[in-house]
N, C-alpha and C positions, 0 to 999 in steps of 0.2 A: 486825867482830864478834870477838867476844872466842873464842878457840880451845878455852877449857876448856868455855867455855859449847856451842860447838860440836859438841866431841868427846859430850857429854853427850846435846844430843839425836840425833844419829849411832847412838850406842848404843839411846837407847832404840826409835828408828825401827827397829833390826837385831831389836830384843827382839819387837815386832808384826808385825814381816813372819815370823820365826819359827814363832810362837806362831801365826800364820793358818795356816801350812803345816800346822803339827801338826794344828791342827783339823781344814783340810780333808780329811787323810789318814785322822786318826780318824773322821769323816764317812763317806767314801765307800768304808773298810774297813768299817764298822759298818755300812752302807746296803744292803750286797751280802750280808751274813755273815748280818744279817736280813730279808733282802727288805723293806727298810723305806723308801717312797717320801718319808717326811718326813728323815729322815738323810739320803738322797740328793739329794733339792731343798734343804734348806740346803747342805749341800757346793757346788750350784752355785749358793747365795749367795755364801758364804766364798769361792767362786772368780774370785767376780766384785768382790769389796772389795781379795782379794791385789794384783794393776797400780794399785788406785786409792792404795793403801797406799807401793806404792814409787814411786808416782808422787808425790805431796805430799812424800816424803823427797828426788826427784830436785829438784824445785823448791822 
């Protein structure tokens, strides 16, 4: 496999494992800040996609 092409999606894999962090944190800071059980049950979506996320990157 070609290395550019590699490094390429590498990067963007590092971009959505990120960006799921941010969310879950904006989630479950937002969830507690407003007693809001919908911010709080997606958070433990998004927490549940994060290992699904760095796992398809691992293989």
């Amino acid at each position: 496999m070609c290395p550019e092409i590699d490094n390429k999606i590498t990067s963007k894999f590092q971009i959505a494992i990120a960006l799921t962090a941010v969310t879950l944190l904006a989630e479950v800071i937002g969830g507690f800040w407003t007693n809001s059980l919908a911010l709080l049950s997606d958070a433990a979506h998004v927490f549940n996609h994060k290992p699904r996320v760095a796992c398809v990157h691992a293989h």
